[in-house]
LOFIMAR-130306 format. One record per residue: residue in three letters; x, y, z of N, C-alpha, C, O in turn. Coordinates in steps of 0.2 Angstrom, whole numbers, padded with zeros to 4 digits, always signed. Layout:
// LOFIMAR-130306
AlaXYZXYZXYZXYZ/...
***
This chain:
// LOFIMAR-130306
Unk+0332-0112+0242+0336-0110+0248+0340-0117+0250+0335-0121+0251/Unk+0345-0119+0251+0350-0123+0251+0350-0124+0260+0350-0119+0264/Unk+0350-0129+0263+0350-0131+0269+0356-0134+0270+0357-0140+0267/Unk+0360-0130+0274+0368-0136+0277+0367-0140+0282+0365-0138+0288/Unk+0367-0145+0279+0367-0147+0285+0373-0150+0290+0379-0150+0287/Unk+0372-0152+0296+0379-0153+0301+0386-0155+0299+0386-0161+0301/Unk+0391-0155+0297+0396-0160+0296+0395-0168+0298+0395-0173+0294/Unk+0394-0168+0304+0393-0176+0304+0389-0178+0300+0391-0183+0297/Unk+0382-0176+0300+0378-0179+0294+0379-0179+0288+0376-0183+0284/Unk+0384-0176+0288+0385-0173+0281+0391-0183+0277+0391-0186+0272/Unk+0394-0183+0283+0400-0188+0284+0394-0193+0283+0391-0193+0277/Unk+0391-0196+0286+0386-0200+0288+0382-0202+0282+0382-0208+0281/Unk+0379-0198+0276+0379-0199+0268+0381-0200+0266+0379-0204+0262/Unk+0386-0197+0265+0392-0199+0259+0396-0207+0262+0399-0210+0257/Unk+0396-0210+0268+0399-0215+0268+0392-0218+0267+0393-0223+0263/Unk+0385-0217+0270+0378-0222+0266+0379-0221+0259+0378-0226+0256/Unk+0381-0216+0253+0382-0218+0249+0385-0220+0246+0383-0223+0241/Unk+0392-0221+0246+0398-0226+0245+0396-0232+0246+0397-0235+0242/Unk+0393-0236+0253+0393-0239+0253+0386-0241+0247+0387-0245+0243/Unk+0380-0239+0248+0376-0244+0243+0379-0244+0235+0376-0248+0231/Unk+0383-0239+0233+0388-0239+0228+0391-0246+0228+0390-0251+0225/Unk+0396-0247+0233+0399-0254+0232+0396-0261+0233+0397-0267+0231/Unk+0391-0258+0238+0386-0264+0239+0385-0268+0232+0386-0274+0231/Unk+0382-0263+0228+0378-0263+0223+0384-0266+0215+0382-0269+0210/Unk+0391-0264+0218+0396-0267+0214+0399-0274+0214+0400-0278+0210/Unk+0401-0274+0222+0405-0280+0225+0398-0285+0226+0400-0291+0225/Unk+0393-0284+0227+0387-0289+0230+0384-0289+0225+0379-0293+0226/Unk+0382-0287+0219+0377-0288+0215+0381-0290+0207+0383-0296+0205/Unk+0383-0283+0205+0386-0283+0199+0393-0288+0197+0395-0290+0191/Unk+0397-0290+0204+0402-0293+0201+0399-0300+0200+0399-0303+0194/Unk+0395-0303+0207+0394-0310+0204+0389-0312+0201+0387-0317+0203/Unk+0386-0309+0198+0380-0308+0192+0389-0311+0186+0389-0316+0182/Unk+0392-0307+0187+0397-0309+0180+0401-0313+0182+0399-0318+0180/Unk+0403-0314+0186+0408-0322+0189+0402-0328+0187+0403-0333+0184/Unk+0397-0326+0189+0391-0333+0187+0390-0334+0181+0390-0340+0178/Unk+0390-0326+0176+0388-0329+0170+0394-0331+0165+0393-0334+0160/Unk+0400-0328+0169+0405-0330+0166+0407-0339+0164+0407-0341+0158/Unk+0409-0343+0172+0407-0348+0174+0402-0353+0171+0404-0358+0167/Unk+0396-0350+0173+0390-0355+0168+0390-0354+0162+0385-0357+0159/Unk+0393-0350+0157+0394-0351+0152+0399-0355+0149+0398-0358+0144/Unk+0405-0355+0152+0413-0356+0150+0415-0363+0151+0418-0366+0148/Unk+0412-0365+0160+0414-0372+0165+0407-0372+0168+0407-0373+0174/Unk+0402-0372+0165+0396-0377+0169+0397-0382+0173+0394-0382+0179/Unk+0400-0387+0171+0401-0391+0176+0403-0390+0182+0400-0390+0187/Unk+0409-0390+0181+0413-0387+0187+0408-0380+0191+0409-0380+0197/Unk+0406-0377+0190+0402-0371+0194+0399-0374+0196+0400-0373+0202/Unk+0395-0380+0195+0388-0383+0200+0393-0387+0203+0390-0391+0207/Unk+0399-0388+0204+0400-0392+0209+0402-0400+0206+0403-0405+0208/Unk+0403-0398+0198+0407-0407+0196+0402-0413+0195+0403-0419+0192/Unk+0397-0412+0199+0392-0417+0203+0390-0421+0193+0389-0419+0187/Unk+0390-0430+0198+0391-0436+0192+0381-0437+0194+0378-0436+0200/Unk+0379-0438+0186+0372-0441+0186+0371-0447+0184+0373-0450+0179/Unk+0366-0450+0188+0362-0457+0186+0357-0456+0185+0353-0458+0189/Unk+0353-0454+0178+0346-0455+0176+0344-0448+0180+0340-0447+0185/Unk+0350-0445+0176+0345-0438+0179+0348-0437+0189+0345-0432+0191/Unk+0350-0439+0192+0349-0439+0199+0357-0440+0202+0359-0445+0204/Unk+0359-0434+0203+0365-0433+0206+0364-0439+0212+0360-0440+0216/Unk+0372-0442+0211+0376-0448+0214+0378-0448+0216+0380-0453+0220/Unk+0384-0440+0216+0392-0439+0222+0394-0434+0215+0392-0433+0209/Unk+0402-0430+0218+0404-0425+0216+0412-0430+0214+0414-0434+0219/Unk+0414-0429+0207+0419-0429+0207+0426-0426+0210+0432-0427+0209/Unk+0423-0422+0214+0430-0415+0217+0427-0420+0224+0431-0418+0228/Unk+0424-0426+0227+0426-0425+0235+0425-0436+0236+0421-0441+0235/Unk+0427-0436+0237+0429-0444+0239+0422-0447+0243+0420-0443+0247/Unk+0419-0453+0241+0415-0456+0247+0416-0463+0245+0420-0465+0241/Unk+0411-0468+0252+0413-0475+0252+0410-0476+0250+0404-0473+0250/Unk+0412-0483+0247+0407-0488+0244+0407-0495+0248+0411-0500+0247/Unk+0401-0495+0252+0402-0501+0258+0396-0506+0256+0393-0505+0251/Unk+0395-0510+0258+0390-0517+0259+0384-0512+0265+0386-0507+0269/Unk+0378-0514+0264+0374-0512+0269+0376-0517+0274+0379-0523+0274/Unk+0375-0514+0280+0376-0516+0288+0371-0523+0288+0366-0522+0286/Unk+0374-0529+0291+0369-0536+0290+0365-0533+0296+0359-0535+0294/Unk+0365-0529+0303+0359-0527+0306+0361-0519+0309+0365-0518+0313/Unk+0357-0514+0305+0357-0508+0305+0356-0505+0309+0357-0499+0309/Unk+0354-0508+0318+0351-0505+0324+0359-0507+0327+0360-0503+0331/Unk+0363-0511+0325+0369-0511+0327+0377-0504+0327+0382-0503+0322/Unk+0377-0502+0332+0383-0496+0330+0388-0498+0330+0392-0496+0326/Unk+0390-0505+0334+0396-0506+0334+0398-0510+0328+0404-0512+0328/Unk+0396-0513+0322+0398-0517+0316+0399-0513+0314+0394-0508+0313/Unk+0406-0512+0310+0410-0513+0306+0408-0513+0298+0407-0519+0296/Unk+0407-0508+0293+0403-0509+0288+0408-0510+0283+0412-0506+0281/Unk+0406-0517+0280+0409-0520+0274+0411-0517+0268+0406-0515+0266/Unk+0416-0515+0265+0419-0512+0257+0412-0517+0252+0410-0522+0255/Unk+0411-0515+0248+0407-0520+0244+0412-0521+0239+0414-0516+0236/Unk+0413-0528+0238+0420-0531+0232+0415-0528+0225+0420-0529+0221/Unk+0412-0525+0222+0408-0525+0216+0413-0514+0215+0415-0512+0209/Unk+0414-0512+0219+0415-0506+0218+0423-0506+0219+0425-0510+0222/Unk+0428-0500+0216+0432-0501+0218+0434-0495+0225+0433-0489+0226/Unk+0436-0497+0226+0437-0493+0236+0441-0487+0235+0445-0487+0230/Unk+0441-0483+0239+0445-0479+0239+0452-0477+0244+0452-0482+0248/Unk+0456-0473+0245+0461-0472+0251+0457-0474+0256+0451-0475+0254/Unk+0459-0475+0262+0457-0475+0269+0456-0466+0271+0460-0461+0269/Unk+0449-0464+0276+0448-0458+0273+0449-0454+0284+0444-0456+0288/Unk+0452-0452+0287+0453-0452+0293+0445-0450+0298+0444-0451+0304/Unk+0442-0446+0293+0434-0442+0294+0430-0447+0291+0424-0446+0293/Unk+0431-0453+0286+0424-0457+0285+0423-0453+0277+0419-0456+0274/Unk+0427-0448+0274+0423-0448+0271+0418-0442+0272+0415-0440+0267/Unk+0415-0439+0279+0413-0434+0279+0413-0427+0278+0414-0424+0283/Unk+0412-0425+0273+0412-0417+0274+0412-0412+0277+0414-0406+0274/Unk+0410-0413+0283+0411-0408+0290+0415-0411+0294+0414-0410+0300/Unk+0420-0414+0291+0425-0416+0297+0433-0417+0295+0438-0420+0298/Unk+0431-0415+0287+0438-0415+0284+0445-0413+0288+0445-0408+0291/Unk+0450-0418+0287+0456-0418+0291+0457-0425+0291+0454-0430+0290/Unk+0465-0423+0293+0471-0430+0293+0469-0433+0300+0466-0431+0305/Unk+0473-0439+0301+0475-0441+0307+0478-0438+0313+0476-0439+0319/Unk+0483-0434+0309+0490-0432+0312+0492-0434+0316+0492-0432+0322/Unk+0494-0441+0314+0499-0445+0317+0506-0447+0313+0505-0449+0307/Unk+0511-0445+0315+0516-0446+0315+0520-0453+0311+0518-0457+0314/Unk+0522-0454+0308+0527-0461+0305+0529-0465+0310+0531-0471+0309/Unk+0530-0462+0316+0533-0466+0320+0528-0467+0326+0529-0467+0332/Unk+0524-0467+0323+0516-0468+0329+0514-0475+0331+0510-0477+0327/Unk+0514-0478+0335+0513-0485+0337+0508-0486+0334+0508-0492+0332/Unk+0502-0482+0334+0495-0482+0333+0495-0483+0325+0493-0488+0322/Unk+0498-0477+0324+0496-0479+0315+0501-0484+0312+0499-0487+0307/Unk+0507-0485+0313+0511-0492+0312+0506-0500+0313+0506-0505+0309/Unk+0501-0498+0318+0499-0504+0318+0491-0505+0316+0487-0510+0316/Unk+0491-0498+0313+0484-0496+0308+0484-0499+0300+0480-0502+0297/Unk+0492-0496+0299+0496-0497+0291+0494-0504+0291+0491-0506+0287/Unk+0497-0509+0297+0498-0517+0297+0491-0519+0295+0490-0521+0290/Unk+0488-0517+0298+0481-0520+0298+0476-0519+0293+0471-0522+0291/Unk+0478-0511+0290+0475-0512+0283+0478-0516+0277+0476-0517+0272/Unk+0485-0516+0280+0488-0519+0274+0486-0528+0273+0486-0531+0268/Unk+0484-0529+0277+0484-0537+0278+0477-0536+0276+0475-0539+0271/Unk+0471-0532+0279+0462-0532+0277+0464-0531+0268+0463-0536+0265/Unk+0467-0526+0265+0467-0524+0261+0468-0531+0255+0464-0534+0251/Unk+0474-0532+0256+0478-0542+0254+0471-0546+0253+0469-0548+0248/Unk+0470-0546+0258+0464-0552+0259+0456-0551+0254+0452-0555+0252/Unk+0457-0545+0254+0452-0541+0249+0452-0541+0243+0447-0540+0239/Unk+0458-0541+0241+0459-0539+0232+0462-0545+0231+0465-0545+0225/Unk+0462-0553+0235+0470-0558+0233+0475-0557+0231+0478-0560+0226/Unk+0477-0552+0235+0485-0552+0230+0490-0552+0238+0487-0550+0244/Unk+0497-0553+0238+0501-0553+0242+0502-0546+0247+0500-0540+0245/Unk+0503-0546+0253+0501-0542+0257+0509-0535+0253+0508-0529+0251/Unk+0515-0538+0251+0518-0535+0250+0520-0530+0244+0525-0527+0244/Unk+0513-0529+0238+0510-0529+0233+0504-0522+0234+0500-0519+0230/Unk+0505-0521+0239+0499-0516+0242+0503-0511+0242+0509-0511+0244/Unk+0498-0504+0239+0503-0499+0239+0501-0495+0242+0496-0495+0245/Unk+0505-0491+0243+0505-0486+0252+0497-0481+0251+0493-0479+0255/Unk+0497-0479+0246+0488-0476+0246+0484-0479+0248+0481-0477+0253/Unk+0482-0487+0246+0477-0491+0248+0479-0491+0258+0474-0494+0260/Unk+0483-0489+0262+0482-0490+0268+0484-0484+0274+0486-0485+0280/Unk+0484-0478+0267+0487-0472+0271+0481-0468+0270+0477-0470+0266/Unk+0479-0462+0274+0473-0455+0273+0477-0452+0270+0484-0451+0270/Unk+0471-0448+0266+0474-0442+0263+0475-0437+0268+0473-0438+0274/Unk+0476-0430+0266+0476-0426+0272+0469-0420+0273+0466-0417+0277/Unk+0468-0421+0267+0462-0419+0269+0455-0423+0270+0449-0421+0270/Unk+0456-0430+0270+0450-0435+0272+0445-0437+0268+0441-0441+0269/Unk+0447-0431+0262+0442-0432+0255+0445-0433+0248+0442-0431+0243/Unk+0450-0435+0248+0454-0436+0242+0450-0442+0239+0449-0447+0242/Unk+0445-0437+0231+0443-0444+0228+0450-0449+0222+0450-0453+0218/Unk+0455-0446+0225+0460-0450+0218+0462-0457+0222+0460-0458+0228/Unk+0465-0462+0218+0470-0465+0220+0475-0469+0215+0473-0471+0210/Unk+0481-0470+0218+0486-0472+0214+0485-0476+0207+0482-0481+0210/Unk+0486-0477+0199+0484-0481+0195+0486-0490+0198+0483-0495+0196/Unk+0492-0488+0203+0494-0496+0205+0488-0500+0209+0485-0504+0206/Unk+0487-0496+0217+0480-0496+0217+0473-0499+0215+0471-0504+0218/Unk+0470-0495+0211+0467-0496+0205+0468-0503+0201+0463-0508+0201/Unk+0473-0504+0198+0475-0509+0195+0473-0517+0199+0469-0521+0198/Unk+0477-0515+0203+0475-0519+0209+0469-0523+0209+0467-0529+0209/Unk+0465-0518+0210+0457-0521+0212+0453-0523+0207+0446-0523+0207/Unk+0457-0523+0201+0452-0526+0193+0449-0533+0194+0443-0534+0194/Unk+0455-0538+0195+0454-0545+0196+0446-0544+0199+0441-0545+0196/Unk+0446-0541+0206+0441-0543+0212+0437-0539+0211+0432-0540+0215/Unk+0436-0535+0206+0428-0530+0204+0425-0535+0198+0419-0536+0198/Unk+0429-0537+0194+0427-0541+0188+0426-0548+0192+0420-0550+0190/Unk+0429-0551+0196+0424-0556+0198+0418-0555+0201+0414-0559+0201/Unk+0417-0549+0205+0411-0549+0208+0406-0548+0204+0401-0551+0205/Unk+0408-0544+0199+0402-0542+0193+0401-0547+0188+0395-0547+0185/Unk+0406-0553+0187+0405-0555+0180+0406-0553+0173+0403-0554+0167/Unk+0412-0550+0175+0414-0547+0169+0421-0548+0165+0424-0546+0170/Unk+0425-0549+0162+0431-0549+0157+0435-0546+0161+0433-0540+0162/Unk+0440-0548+0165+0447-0544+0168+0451-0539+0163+0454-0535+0164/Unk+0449-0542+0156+0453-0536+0152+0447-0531+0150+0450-0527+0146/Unk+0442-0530+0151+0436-0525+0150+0436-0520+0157+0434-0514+0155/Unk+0437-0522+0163+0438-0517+0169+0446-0514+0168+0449-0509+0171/Unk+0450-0519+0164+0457-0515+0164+0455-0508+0161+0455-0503+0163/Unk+0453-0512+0154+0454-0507+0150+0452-0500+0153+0456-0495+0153/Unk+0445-0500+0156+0441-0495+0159+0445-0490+0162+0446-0484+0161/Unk+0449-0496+0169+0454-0493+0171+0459-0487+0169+0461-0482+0172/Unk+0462-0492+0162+0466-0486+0162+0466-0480+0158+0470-0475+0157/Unk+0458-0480+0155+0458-0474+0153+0454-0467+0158+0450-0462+0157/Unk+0456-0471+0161+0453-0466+0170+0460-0463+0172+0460-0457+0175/Unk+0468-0467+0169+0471-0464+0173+0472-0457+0170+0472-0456+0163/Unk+0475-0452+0175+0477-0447+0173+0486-0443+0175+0488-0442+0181/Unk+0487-0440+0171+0495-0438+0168+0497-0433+0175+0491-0430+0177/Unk+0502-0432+0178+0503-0428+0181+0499-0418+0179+0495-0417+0174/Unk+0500-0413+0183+0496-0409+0183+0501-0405+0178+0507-0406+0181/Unk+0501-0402+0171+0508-0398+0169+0511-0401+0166+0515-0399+0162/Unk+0512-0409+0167+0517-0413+0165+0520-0413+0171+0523-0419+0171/Unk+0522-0410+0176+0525-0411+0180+0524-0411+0189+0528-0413+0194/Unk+0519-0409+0190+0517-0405+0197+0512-0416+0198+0509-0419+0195/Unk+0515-0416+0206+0510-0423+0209+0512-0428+0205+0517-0429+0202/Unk+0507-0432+0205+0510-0440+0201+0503-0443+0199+0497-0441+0200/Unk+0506-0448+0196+0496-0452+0191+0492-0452+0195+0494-0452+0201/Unk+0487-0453+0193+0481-0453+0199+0476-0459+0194+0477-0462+0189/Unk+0471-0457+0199+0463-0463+0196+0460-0459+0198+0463-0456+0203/Unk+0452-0456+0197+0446-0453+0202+0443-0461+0204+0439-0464+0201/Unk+0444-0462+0210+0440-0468+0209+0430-0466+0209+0425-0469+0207/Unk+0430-0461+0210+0422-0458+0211+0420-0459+0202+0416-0463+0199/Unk+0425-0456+0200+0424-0456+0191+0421-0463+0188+0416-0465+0186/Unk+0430-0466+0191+0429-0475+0188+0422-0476+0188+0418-0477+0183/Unk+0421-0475+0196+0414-0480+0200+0409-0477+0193+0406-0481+0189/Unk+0408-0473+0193+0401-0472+0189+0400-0473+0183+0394-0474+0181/Unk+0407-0473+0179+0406-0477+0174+0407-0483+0173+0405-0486+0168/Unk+0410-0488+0179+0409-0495+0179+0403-0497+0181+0402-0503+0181/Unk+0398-0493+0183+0391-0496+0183+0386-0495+0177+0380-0498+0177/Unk+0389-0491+0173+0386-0492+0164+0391-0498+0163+0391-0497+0169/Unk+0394-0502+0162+0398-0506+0162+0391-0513+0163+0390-0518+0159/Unk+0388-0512+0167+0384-0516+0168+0376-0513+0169+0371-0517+0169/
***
């Protein structure tokens, strides 16, 4: 004997049932195949890109960080932490660098403030790498826009050979070379312009020594 039961309830099941149908589709079954797709096909990329030292994730080639001098005294907030000349630096980052705070300046070109930001890195930057303040290319003293851009320009890069190989003791034409088989070709052949990962460089310039 067959019991009817109410319309509403009746409504009430059939959408509990659709839904643990799709649950069971969209929440289980698709990314069970997205993951084994991925881990099978771009392993790397799926975990996140992330560069190893002896086994022990060091930073992600997909998000930019600094490479500074420890602070000469650490209970100090207001010092200034030094680029260490051994690494090569990256853009100026408007977040630091931090992950949960990614984002630009958004200051304007005709901004008093960052006009006199530009000056001031261009001149620290000069004094940094020995070379002519006029010789500094606009990545080295501009943010990217999203605050985590690990690239920077091959010019750049080139730049800061002399002053990595002196720090380390190493052959200037041994960090070139490094350098330029870091750089890379626009995206398509045609979309953006050469890049460097400095994250990349960095890791393989410390097998270098």
């Amino acid at each position: 004997m067959r019991t009817h039961l109410p319309p509403v309830l009746q409504h009430h099941l059939t959408a509990l049932r659709i839904l643990l149908v799709f649950t069971v589709i969209t929440g289980i079954a698709y990314p069970l195949l997205v993951t084994g797709i991925s881990q099978a096909g771009l392993p790397r990329q799926a975990n996140g890109s992330l560069l190893t030292t002896n086994g022990t994730p060091v930073g992600s080639s997909l998000i930019g960080q600094n490479f500074l001098l420890p602070k000469r005294n650490p209970r100090d907030e207001k010092e200034t932490p030094r680029p260490d000349p051994k690494w090569f630096q990256p853009r100026p980052s408007a977040g630091g660098y931090d992950p949960t705070v990614s984002g630009a300046s958004n200051l304007g070109p005709n901004n008093t403030d960052l006009v006199r930001t530009v000056r001031e890195r261009r001149a620290a930057v000069a004094a940094f790498d020995g070379v002519p303040p006029a010789s500094v290319p606009p990545d080295a003293v501009t943010a990217g826009g999203s605050g985590l851009d690990p690239a920077i320009s091959p010019a750049y890069a080139f730049e800061q050979v002399d002053r990595v190989a002196r720090a380390r003791r190493l052959a200037p034409a041994r960090v070139r070379t490094l350098v330029a088989r870091h750089v890379q070709g626009r995206v398509l052949g045609f979309l953006g312009q050469e890049r460097v990962n400095v994250i990349e460089l960095n890791h393989d310039l410390a097998r270098l020594t």
